[in-house]
PAKE-965715 format. One line per field, with one value per residue (C-alpha): x, y, z; residue in three letters; residue number from 1. Coordinates in steps of 0.05 Angstrom, whole numbers, plus 5000, padded with zeros to 4 digits. Example, Ala and Ser with C-alpha at 12.3 -4.5 7.8 and 13.67 -1.06 7.14 Angstrom:
2
px	[5246  5273]
py	[4910  4979]
pz	[5156  5143]
tido	[ALA  SER]
zase	[1  2]
//
This chain:
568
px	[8017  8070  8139  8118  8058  8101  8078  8128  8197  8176  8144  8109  8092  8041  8042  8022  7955  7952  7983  7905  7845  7770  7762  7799  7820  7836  7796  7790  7822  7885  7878  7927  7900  7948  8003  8060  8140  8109  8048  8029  8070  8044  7985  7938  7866  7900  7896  7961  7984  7954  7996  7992  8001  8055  8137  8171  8243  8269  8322  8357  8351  8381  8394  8416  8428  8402  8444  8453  8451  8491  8457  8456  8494  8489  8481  8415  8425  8355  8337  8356  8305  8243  8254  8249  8174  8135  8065  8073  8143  8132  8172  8175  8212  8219  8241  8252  8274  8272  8288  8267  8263  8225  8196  8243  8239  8259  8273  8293  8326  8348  8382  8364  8292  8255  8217  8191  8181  8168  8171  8187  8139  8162  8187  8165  8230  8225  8219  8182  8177  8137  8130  8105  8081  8087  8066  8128  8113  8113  8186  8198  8241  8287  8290  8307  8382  8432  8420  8459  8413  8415  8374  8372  8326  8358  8368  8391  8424  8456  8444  8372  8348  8375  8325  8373  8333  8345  8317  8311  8282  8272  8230  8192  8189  8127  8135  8086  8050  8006  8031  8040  8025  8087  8076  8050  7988  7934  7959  7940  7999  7961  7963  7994  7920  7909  7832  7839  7792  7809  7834  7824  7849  7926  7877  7927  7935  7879  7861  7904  7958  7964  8002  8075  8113  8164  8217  8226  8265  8288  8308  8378  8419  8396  8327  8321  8283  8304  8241  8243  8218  8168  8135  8057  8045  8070  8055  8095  8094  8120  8136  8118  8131  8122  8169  8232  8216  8193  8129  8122  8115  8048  8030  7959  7961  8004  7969  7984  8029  7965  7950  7989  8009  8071  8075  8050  8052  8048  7991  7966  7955  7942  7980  7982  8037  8052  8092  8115  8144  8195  8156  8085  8038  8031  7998  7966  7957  7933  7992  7957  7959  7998  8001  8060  8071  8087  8035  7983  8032  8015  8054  8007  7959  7996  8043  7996  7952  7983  7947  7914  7983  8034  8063  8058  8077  8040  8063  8027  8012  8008  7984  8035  8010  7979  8053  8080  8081  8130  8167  8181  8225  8289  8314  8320  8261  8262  8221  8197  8163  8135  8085  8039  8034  8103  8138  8200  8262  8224  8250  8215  8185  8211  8195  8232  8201  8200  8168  8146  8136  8098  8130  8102  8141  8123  8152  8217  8179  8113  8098  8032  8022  7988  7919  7896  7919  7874  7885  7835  7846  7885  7841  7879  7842  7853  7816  7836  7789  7810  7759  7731  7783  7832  7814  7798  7825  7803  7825  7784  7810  7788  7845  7829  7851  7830  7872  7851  7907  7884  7953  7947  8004  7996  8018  8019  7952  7919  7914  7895  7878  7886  7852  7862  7818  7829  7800  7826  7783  7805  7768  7789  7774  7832  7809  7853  7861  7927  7985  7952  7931  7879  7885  7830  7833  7770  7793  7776  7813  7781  7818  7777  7818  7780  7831  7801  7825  7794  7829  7812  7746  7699  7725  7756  7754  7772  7743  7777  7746  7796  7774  7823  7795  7820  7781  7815  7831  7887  7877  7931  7889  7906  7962  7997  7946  7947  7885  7880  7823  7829  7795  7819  7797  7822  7767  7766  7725  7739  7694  7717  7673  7685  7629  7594  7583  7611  7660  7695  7687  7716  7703  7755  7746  7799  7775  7817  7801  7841  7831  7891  7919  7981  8021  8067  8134  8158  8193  8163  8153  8109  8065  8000  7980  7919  7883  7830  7849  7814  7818  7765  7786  7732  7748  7690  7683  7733  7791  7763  7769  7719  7670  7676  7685  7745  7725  7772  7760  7821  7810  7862  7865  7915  7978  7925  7899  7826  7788  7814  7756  7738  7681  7639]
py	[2493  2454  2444  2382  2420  2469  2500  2503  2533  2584  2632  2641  2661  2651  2584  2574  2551  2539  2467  2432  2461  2437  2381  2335  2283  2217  2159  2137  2074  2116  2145  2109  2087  2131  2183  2151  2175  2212  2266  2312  2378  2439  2482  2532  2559  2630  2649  2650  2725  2748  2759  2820  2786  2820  2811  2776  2780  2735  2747  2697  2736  2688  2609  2580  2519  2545  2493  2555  2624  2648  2690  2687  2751  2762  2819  2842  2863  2892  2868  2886  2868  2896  2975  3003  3009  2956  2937  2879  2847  2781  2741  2666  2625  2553  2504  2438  2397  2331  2291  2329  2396  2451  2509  2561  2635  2675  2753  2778  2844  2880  2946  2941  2946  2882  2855  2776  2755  2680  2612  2550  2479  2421  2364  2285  2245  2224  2302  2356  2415  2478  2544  2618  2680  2742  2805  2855  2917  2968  2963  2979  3039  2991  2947  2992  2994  2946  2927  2881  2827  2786  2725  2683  2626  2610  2538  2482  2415  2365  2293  2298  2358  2331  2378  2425  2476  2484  2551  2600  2654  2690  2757  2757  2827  2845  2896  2958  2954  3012  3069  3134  3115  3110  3047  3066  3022  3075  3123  3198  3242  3294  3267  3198  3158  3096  3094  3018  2978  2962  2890  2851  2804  2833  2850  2900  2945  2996  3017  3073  3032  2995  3042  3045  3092  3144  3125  3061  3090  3047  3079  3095  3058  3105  3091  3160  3178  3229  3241  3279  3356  3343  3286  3290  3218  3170  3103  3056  2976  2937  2864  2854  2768  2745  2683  2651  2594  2635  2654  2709  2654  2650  2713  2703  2653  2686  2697  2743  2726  2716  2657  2585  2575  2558  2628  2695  2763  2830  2855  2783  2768  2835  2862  2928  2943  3021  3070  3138  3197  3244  3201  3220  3161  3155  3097  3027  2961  2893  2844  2786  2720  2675  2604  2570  2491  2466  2504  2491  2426  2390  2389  2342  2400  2442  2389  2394  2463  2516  2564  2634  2672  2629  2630  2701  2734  2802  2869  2923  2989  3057  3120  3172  3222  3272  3275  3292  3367  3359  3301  3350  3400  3360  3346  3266  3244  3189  3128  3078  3021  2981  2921  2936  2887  2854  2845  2895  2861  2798  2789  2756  2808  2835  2893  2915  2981  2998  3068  3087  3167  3188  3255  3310  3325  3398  3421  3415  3430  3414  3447  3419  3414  3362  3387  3334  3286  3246  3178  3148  3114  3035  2976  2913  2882  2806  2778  2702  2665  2591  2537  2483  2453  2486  2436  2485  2560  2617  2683  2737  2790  2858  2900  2952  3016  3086  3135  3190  3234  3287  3328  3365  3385  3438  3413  3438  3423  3446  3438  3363  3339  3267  3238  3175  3129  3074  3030  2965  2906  2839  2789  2725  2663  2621  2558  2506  2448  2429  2409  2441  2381  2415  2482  2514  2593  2628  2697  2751  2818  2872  2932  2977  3035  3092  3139  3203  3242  3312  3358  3379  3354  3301  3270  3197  3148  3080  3041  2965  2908  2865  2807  2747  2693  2637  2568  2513  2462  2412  2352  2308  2245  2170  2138  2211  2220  2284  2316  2382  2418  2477  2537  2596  2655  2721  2761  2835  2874  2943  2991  3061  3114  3186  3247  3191  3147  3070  3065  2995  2939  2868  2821  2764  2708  2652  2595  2536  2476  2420  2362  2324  2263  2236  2199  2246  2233  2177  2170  2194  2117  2102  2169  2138  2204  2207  2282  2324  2394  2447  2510  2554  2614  2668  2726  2778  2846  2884  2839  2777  2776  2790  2736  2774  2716  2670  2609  2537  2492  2442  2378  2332  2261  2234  2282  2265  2310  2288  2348  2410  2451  2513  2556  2596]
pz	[1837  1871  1843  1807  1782  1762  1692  1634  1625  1569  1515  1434  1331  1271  1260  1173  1178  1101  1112  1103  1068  1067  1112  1129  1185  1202  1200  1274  1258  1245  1318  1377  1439  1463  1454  1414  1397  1344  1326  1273  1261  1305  1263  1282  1259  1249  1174  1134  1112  1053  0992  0936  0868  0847  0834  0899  0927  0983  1029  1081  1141  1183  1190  1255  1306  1378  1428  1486  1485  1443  1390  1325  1291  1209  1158  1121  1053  1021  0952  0885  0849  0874  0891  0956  0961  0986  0987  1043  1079  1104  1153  1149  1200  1183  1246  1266  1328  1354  1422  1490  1502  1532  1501  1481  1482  1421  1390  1326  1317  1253  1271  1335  1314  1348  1291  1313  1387  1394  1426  1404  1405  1442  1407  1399  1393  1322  1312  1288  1229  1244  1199  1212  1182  1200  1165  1181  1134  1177  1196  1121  1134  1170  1122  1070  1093  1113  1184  1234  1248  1313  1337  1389  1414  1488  1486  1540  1507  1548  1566  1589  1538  1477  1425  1374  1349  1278  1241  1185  1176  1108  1086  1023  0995  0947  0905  0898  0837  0844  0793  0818  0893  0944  0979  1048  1044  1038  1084  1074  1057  1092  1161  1163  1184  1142  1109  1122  1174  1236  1241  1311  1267  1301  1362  1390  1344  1321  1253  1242  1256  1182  1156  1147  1187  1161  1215  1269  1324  1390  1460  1472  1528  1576  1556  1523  1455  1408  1354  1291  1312  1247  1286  1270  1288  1348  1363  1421  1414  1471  1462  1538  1560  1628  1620  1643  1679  1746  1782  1730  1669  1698  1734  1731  1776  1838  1894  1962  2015  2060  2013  2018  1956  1917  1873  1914  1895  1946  1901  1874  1804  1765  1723  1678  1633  1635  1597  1611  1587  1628  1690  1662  1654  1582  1571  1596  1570  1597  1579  1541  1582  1539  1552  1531  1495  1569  1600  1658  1675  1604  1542  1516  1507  1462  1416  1352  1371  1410  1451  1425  1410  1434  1374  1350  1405  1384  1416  1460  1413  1458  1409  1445  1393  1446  1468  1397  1405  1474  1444  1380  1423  1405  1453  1487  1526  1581  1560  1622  1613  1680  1697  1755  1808  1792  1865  1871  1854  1817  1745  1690  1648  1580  1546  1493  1460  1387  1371  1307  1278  1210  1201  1173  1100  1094  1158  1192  1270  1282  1346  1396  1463  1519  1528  1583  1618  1663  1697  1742  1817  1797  1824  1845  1907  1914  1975  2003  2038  2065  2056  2100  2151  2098  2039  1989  1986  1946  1917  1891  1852  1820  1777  1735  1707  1666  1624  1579  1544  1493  1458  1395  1349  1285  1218  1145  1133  1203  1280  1286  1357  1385  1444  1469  1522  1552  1608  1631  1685  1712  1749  1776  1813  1839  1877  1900  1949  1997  1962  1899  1876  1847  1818  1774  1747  1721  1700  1649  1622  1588  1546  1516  1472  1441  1392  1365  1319  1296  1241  1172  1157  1200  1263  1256  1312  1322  1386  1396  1450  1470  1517  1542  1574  1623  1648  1676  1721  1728  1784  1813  1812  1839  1815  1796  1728  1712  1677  1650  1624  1599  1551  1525  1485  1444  1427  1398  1365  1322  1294  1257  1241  1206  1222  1263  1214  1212  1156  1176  1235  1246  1294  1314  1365  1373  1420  1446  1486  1507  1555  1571  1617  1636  1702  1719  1762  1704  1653  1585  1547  1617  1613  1578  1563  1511  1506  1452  1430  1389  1358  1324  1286  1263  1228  1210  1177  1132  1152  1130  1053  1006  1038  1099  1138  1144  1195  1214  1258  1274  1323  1356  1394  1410  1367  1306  1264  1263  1234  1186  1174  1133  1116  1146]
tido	[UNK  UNK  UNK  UNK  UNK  UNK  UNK  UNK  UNK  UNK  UNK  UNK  UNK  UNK  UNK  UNK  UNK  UNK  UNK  UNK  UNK  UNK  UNK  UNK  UNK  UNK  UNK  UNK  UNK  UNK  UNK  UNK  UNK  UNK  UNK  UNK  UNK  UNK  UNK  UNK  UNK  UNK  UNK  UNK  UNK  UNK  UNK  UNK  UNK  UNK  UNK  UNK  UNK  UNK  UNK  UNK  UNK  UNK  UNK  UNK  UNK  UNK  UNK  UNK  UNK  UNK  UNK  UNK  UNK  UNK  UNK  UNK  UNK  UNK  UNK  UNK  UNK  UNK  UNK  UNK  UNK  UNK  UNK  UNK  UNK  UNK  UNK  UNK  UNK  UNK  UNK  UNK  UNK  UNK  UNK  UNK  UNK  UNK  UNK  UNK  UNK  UNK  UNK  UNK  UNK  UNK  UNK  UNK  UNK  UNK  UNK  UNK  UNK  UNK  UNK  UNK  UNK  UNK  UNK  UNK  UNK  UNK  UNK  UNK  UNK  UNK  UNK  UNK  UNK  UNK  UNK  UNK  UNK  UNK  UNK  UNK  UNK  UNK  UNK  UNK  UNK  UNK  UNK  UNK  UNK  UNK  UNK  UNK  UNK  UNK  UNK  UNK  UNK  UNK  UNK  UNK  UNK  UNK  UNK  UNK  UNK  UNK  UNK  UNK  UNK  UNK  UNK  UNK  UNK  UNK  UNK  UNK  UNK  UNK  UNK  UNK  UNK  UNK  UNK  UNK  UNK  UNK  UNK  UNK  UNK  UNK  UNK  UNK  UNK  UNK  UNK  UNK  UNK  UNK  UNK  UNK  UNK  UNK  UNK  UNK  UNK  UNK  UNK  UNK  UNK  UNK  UNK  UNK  UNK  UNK  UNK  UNK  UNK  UNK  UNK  UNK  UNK  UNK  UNK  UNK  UNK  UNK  UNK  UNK  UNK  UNK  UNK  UNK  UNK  UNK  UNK  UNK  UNK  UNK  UNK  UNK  UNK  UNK  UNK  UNK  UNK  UNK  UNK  UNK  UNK  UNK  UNK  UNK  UNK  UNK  UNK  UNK  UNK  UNK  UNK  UNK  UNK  UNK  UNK  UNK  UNK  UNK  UNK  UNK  UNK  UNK  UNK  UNK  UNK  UNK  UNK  UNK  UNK  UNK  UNK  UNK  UNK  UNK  UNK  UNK  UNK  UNK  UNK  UNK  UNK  UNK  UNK  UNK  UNK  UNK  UNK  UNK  UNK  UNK  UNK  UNK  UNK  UNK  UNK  UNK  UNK  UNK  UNK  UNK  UNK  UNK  UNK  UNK  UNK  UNK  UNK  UNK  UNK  UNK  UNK  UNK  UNK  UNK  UNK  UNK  UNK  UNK  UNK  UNK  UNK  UNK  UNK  UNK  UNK  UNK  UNK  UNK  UNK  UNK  UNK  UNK  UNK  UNK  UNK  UNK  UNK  UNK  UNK  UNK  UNK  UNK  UNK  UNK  UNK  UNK  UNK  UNK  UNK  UNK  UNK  UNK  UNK  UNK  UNK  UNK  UNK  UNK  UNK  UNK  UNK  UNK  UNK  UNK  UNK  UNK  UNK  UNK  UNK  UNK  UNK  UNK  UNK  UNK  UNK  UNK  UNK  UNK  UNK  UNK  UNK  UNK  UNK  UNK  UNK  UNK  UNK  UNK  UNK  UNK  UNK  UNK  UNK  UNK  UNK  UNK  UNK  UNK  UNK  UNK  UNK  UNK  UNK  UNK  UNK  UNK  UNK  UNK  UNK  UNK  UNK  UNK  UNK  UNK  UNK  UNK  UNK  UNK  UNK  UNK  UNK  UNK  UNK  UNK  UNK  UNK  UNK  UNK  UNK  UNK  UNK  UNK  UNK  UNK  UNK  UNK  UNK  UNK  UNK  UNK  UNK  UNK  UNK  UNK  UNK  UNK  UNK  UNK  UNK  UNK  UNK  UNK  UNK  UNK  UNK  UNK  UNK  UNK  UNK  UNK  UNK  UNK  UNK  UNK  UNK  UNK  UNK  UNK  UNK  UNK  UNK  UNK  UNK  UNK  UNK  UNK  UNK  UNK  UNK  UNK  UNK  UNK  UNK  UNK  UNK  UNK  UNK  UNK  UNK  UNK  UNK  UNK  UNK  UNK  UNK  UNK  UNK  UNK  UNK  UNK  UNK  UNK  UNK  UNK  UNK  UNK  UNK  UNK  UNK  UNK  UNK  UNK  UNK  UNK  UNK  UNK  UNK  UNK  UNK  UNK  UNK  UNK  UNK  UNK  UNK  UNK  UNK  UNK  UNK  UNK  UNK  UNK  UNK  UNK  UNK  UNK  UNK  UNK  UNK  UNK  UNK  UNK  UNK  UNK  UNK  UNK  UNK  UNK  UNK  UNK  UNK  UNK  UNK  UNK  UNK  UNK  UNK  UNK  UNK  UNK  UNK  UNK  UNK  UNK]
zase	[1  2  3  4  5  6  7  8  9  10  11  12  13  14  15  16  17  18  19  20  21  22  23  24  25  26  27  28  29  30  31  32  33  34  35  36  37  38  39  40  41  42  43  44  45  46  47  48  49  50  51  52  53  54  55  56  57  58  59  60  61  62  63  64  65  66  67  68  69  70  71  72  73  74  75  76  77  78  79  80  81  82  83  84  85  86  87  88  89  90  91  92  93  94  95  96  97  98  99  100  101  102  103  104  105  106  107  108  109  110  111  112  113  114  115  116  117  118  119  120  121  122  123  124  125  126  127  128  129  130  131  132  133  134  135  136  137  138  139  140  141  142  143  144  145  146  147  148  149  150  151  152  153  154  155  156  157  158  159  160  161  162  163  164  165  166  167  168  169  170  171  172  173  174  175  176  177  178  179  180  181  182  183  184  185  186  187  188  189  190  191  192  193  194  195  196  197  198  199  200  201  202  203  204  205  206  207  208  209  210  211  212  213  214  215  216  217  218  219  220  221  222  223  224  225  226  227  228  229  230  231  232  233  234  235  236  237  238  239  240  241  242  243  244  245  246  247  248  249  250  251  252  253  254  255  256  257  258  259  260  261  262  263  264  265  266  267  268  269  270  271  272  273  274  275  276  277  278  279  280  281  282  283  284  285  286  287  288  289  290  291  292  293  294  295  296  297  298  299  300  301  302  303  304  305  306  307  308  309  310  311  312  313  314  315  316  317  318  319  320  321  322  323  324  325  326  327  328  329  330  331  332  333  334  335  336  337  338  339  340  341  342  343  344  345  346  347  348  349  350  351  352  353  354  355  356  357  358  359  360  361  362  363  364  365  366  367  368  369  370  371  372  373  374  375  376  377  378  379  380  381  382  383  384  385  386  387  388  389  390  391  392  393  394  395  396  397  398  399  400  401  402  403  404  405  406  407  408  409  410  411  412  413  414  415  416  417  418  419  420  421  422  423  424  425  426  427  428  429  430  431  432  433  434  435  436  437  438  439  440  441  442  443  444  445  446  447  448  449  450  451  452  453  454  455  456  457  458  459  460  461  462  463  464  465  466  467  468  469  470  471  472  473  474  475  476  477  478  479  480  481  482  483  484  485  486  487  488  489  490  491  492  493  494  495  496  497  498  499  500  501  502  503  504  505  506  507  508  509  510  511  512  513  514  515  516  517  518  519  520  521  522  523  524  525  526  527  528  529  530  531  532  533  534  535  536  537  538  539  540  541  542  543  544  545  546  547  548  549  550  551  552  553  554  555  556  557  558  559  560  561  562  563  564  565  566  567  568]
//
């Protein structure tokens, strides 16, 4: 898209879906003709974090007015009143902000340890209030000490951008009730792997992930890692963002130089975010393909119901574990993290890296060693083809990638052997017409993760399905209305079996649509903007509460909520 086309200046949260229950909506009498100076707070379909019934602390963890970018700097004290042991942590960040503004990017970091990655809603002048969840147990053993905290949502106020944006953020500690257990959410003391089901539900993350880790390390300033030499268990999350206000914001829309268009790429739109160890490939991901509250050239999409994620801003998990026998040595290993495809010398990526270890408590070295390591030839072919009398253009594009790392490491209780698999696809059709005034996207990822573990009794593996999806098309029409039409999807699936059989699965799909217009190039009382959005939520399987389903559907017109639906 052309400059004026432009997409948004920024990033994304959970936003508390709990607000409405059953259904609800307005009457259509209560809906404007139009977009007015006012619309209902941001919500989403996502369900709110579930809550143990037992004795609660809260802390303040922080409580600040973003006007620039300078961050937010406090103190974490734990609680006193509920132990040390935990059976959940959640974060809550309260906001508000009112005027203009753009979206806004945002981190939290408690000893260092980057716990919440998120963006910000835009506001209507009379002003907005948003909240958000976000389960945060398994940075326990961080939060069991007092930790520097810093925060920062990067924030431009002057006499055009006028939006403060004022926040809080508290934790809610729940206290373990379980007698004679130690808190670490029904992990195995024998080799650190959670019995608990898979949950798409936090689609990149598989099931042996739910436990909570013995120690939450980050990467030195030379981007070097130092791991206990008991390490049994490894696991890598990357909070990976395209953002910034660049081409990168929305990568999946370059094209290649060949192409004329207003954001190009050598390699086009694919991109695979890699990590490696002492230069070893390690580990791929597909980045997920947020869209932020100004995105695809229309805020009027995203006021009431953001996009799949663009609020949580959930990070990649690698399972280094094959690598926990060389990583054991003691000795500081070189930790590289890299997008594919991203130009040389372009910024707009983040990737902050958090690593967590489950230790083995019997044995001060655990020794292992990489058995295989096998990556398979990267796919990224993006082919342009110029339509009639150059009216309509076209790019084609294929990306793709395969890893499989097997490592084994011998602890107190036996050899155990981890292999992980993983395979990655992208396809995508980019059509547009001179001057990009219109620009449509039809593009799908694929990440398919196998982990197998085998060791002491019947082999345990965890396979998760993650899909993205991405159809729209914006038009610059007569008089400068701008229309958008756009749907989006996060699905996953996740299935765990022991000896073969299938002891847990979930299934999650997230679908959003929106369809919104607006004349651009005026000023905002002169937009006449009117648009529909929806969200439906499903949650199957394990994850999904004793029903095993948890379903809403929410509908907008106009900034109205006109349907809050549950029930599956």
């Amino acid at each position: 898209m052309r400059s004026r086309l432009i997409m948004s200046m920024l990033t994304g949260v959970v936003v508390l879906a709990g607000t409405l229950a059953g259904a609800t909506g307005a009457r259509a009498a209560d809906v404007p003709a139009e977009f007015g100076t006012d619309w209902h707070d941001p919500v989403t379909a996502a369900p709110p974090v579930s809550k143990p019934d037992t004795k609660s602390c809260e802390v303040t963890l922080a409580e600040a007015r973003f006007r620039d970018f300078t961050p937010y700097r406090g103190t974490y004290t734990p609680p006193d009143d509920c132990g040390d042991r935990w059976s959940k942590v959640v974060l809550r960040l309260d906001g508000n902000v009112k005027g203009r503004q753009y979206d806004r990017l945002g981190y939290l970091r408690v000893g260092g340890v980057e716990i919440f990655r998120t963006s910000t809603p835009q506001p209507s002048p009379d002003g907005i209030e948003w909240s958000v969840e976000k389960d945060v147990t398994r940075y326990t053993p961080t939060l069991r000490r007092a930790q520097d905290v810093e925060m920062l949502i990067g924030n431009v106020v002057d006499d055009t951008y006028t939006g403060v944006i004022d926040v809080k953020v508290t934790l809610t500690f729940h206290a373990d009730g379980r007698d004679g257990r130690d808190g670490r959410d029904g992990r195995d003391a024998r080799d650190g792997r959670t019995s608990g089901p898979p949950d798409p539900g936090a689609p990149d993350r598989t099931a042996t992930e739910q436990a909570v880790p013995d120690r939450v390390l980050t990467l030195a300033a030379d981007s070097t890692l130092t791991t206990p030499r008991n390490s049994e268990r490894v696991i890598a999350e990357v909070y990976a963002t395209g953002s910034g206000g660049g081409c990168e914001e929305y990568w999946y829309l370059t094209v290649p130089p060949a192409a004329p268009y207003s954001c190009q790429a050598d390699d086009g739109p694919y991109r695979e975010v890699r990590i490696r160890i002492d230069g070893q490939l390690a580990g791929i991901a597909a980045p997920f393909p947020t869209v932020w509250t100004g995105g695809w050239s229309n805020p009027f999409l995203w006021y009431v119901v953001p996009g799949p994620r663009a609020f949580d801003v959930k990070p990649l998990t690698y399972d280094l574990t094959p690598f926990a026998g060389l990583l054991n040595d003691g000795r500081p290993h070189r930790i590289e993290v890299s997008v594919a495809g991203l130009p040389e010398g372009r910024a707009g990526w983040s990737t902050p890296v958090n690593v967590l270890v489950w230790q083995d408590e019997r044995r001060a070295h655990v020794p292992g060693g990489l058995v295989t390591s096998q990556a398979g030839t990267p796919v990224n072919s993006s082919t342009y083809a110029p339509g009639p009398e150059n009216q309509e253009h076209r790019v084609d594009t294929e990306g793709g990638g395969r890893l499989t790392v097997s490592g084994y490491v011998d602890t107190s209780h036996g050899r155990v052997t981890t292999t992980v698999s993983r395979t990655l696809a992208h396809t995508s059709t980019h059509r547009w017409t001179d001057g990009e005034t219109t620009d449509a996207l039809d593009a799908e990822w694929s990440d398919a993760e196998t982990v197998t573990v085998d060791g002491r009794g019947p082999a345990r593996s965890t396979r998760t399905q993650r899909t993205y999806t991405m159809d729209g098309t914006t038009t610059l029409g007569a008089g400068d209305r701008l229309r958008t039409v756009l749907t989006l999807g996060d699905r996953a699936t996740a299935v765990a079996t022991q000896g073969g059989r299938r002891t847990a699965w979930s299934r999650l799909d997230d679908t959003y649509a929106g369809d919104a217009t607006y004349t651009a190039n005026v000023p905002r009382d002169q937009r006449h903007a009117v648009g529909t959005t929806s969200e439906r939520y499903r949650l199957y399987g394990s994850q999904a509460g004793r029903s095993g389903c948890y379903s809403r559907t929410l509908t907008t017109v106009q900034g109205v909520l006109t349907e809050d639906r549950t029930g599956c």
